[in-house]
C-alpha positions as CSV (number, residue, x, y, z in Angstrom):
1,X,-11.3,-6.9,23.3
2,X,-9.8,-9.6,25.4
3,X,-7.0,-8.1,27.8
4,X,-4.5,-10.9,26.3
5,X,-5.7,-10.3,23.0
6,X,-1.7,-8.5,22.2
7,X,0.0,-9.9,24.5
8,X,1.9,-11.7,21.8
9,X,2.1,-9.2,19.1
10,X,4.1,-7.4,22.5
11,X,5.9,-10.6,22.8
12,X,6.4,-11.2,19.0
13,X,7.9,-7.6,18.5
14,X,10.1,-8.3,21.6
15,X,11.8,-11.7,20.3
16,X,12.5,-9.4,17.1
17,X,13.9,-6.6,18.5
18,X,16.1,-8.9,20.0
19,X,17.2,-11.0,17.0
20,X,18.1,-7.8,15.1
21,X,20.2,-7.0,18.0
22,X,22.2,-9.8,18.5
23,X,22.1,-9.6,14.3
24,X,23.5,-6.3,13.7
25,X,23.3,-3.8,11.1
26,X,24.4,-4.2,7.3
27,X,27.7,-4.0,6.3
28,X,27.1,-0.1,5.2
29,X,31.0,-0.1,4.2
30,X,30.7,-2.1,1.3
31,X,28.9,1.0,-0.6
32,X,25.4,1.1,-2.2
33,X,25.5,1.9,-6.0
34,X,22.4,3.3,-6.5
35,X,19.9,4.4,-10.5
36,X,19.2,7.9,-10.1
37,X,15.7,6.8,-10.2
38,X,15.8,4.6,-7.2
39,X,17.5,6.6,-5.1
40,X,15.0,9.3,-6.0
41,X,12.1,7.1,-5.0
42,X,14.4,5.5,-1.6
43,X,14.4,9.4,-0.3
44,X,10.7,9.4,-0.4
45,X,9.9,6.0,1.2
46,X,12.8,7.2,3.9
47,X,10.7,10.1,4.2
48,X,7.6,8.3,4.7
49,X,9.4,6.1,7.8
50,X,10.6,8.6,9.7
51,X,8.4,9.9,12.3
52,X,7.9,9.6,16.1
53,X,4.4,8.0,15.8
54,X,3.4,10.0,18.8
55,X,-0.1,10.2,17.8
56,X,-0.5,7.1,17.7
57,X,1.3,6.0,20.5
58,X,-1.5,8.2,22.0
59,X,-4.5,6.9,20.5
60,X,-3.2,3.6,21.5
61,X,-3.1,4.4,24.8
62,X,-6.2,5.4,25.1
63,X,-7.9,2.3,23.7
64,X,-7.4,0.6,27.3
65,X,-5.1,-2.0,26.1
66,X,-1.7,-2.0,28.1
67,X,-0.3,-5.0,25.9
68,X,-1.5,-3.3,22.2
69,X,-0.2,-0.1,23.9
70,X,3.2,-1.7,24.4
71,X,2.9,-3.6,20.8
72,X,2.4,0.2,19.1
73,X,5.3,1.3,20.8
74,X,7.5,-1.7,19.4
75,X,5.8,-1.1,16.3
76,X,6.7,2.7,16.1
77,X,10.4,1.8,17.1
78,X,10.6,-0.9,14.1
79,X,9.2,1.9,11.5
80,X,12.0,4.5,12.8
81,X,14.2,1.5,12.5
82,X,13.1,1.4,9.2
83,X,14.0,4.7,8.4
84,X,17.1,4.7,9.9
85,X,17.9,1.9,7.6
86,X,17.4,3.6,4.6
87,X,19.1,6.6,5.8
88,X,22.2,4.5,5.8
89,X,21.7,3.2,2.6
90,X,21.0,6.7,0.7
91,X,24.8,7.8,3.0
92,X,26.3,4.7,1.7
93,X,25.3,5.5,-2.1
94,X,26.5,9.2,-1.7
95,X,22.6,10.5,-1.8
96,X,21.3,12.5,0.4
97,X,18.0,12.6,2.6
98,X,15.0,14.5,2.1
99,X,13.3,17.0,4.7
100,X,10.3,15.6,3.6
101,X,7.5,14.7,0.2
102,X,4.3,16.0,-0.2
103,X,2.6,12.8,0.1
104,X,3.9,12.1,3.5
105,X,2.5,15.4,4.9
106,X,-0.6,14.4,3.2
107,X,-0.7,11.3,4.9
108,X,-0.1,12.4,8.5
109,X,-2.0,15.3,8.6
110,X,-4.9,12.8,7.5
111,X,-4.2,10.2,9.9
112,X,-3.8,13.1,12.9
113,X,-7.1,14.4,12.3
114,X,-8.9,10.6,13.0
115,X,-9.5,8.1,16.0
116,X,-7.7,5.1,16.3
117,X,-10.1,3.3,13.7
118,X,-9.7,5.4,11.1
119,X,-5.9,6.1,11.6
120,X,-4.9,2.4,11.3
121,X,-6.9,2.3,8.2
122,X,-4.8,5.0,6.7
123,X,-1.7,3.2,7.9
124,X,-2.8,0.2,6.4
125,X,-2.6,2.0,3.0
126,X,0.8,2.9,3.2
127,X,1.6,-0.9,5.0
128,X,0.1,-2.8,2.1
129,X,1.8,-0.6,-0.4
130,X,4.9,-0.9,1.1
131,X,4.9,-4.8,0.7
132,X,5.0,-5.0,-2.5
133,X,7.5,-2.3,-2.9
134,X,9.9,-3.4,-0.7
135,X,9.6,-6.8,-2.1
136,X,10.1,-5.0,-5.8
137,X,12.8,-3.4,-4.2
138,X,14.7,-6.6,-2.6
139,X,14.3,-8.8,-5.5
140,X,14.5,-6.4,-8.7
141,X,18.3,-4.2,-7.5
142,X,21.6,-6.0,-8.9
143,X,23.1,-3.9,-5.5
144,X,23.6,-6.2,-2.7
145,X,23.3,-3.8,0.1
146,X,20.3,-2.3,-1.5
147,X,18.8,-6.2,-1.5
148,X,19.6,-6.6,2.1
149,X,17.9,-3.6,3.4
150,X,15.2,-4.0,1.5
151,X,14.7,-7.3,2.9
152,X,15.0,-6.9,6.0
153,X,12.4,-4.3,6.0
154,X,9.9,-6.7,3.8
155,X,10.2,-8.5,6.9
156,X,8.8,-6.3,8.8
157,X,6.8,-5.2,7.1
158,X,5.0,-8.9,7.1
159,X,4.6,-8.7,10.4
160,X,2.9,-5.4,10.6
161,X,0.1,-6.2,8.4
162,X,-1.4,-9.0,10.3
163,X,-0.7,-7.2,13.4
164,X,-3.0,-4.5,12.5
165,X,-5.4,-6.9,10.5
166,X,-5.9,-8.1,14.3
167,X,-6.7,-4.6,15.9
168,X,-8.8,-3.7,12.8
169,X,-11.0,-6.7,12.9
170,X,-12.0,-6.0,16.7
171,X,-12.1,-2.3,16.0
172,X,-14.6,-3.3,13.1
173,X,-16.7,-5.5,15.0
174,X,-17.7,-2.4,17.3
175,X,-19.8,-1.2,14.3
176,X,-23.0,-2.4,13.0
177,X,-22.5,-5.8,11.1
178,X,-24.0,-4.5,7.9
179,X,-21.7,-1.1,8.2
180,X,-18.3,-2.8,7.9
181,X,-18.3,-4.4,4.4
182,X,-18.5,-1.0,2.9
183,X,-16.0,0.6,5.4
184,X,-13.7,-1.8,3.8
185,X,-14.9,-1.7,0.3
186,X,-14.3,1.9,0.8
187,X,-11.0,1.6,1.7
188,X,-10.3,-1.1,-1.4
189,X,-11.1,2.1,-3.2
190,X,-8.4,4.2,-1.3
191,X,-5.6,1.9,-1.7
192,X,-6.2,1.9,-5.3
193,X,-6.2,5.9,-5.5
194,X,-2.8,5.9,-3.4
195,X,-1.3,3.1,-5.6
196,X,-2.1,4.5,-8.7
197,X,-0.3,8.5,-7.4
198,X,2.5,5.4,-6.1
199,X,2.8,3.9,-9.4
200,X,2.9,7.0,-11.4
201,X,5.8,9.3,-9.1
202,X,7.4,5.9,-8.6
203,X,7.4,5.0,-12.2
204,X,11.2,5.1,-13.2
205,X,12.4,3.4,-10.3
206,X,9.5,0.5,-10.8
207,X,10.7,0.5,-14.2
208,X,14.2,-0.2,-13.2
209,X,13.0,-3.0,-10.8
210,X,11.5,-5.0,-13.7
211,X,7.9,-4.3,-12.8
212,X,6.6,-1.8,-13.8
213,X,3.2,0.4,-13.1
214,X,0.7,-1.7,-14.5
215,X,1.9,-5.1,-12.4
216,X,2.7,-3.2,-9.4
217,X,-1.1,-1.7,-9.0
218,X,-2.5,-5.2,-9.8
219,X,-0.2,-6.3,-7.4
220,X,-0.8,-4.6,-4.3
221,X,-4.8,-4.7,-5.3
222,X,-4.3,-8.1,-5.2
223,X,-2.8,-8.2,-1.8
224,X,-5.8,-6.3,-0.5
225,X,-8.0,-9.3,-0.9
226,X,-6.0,-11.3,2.0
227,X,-6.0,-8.1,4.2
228,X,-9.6,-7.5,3.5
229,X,-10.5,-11.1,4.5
230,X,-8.3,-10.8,7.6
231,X,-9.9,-8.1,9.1
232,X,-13.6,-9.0,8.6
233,X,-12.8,-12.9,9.2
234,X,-13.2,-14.2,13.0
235,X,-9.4,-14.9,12.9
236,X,-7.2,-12.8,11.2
237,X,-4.6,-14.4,12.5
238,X,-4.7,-16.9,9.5
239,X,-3.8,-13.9,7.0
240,X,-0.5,-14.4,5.3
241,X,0.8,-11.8,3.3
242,X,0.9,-12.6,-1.3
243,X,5.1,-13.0,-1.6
C-alpha cells in the first residue's frame, strides 16, 4: 500500500465535512408527510446508520495506514451523520425511531467477527444496496423534505463506494491472483441474497416509490458489475457509481 495512497479520500472527506457545514441542515420545520410504508422501511435504514463504527475504526488502525485511518474515521462520522439525518426526518413526520432490526444485528455481529478484508466486504453489501435505495428514495417521494435527505445521503453514499473499491482492490491484491475472482464472485452471490431479504421486507415502501422488487434487485445487481470491476481493476479510481 503506498503511504499516500488515502491521503485524499482524508482530504476529500475533509472538503465535505466542510461544505455540509457551511451548508446546514434541512429545513426540518417545514414537516415530513410520510406512507406508513416508507416510514416503516426509513426506521430500519435509520437503524442500520447508526452506530459508532468502533470496530472498524480499530481494524483500520491497525492496517498501518494513518491517512485511511483518518479517512475511516471521516467515513464513520458521515454514516452517524447519516443517521442523524433520518432521525430528524422520522421526528419531523411524527414517527418514531427504532431500538434496532434484526437485520442490522445480523450484519454487525457478522462484520465484528472478521478482519478488515472481510468486514469491508460486508459493508460493501449494505453500501451498494443503499445506492439504489436512496436514489429510489430521493427521486420516487412527492415529500420535499423526504427528497432532500435522501439526496443528500445518495451523495454520500457515492463517495463511499469508490472509497472502499480503493482499499478493497489493494486488500485483494494481497491474495493469490487466481483467489480473488471467486472472492468476488462470491460476494456477487451475497449481495444478491441480501437484496432479495431487502426487496421482500422493503416491498411496500418500493412499491410506493414506483419501483418495485423486481427492478430494484436487477438494479443494485446491476451496480455490482461497476464495483466488481473497480476493485479487481489496477485503478478503481475510474469506478463511477450507475445513477
Amino acid at each position: 500500500m503506498h503511504a499516500d495512497g488515502f491521503a485524499k479520500w482524508t482530504q476529500r472527506f475533509e472538503d465535505e465535512r466542510e461544505r455540509r457545514d457551511a451548508e446546514g441542515d434541512p429545513d426540518w420545520g417545514q414537516g415530513a408527510t410520510l406512507h406508513p410504508a416508507l416510514s416503516a422501511s426509513v426506521q430500519r435504514f435509520q437503524v442500520g446508520e447508526d452506530g459508532d463504527g468502533a470496530n472498524l475504526v480499530a481494524k483500520a488502525d491497525q492496517a498501518g495506514d494513518a491517512d485511511y485511518a483518518r479517512a475511516v474515521r471521516l467515513f464513520v462520522a458521515e454514516e452517524q451523520n447519516h443517521a442523524r439525518l433520518l432521525a430528524r426526518l422520522l421526528a419531523a413526520g411524527g414517527v418514531p425511531t427504532l431500538t434496532g432490526h434484526w437485520s442490522d444485528t445480523v450484519f454487525v455481529r457478522l462484520r465484528r467477527l472478521m478482519g478488515l478484508r472481510l468486514e469491508l466486504l460486508v459493508l460493501m453489501i449494505a453500501e451498494v444496496v443503499a445506492l439504489r435505495y436512496y436514489r429510489a428514495l430521493r427521486d420516487g417521494t412527492d415529500d420535499p423534505l423526504t427528497s432532500e435527505v435522501a439526496g443528500r445521503i445518495l451523495a454520500d453514499e457515492e463517495r463511499h463506494v469508490p472509497f472502499h473499491c480503493e482499499r478493497l482492490h489493494t486488500s485483494l491484491a494481497e491474495l493469490p491472483r487466481p483467489i480473488r475472482r471467486p472472492v468476488m464472485a462470491l460476494w456477487r452471490v451475497l449481495l444478491l441474497a441480501v437484496c432479495l431479504v431487502v426487496a421482500v421486507d422493503h416491498g411496500p415502501a418500493l412499491r410506493r416509490l414506483g419501483i418495485g422488487r423486481l427492478r430494484f434487485v436487477s438494479d443494485v445487481m446491476a451496480s455490482a458489475d461497476a464495483v466488481v470491476s473497480a476493485v479487481l481493476a489496477p485503478r478503481p479510481d475510474a469506478w463511477s457509481s450507475a445513477r
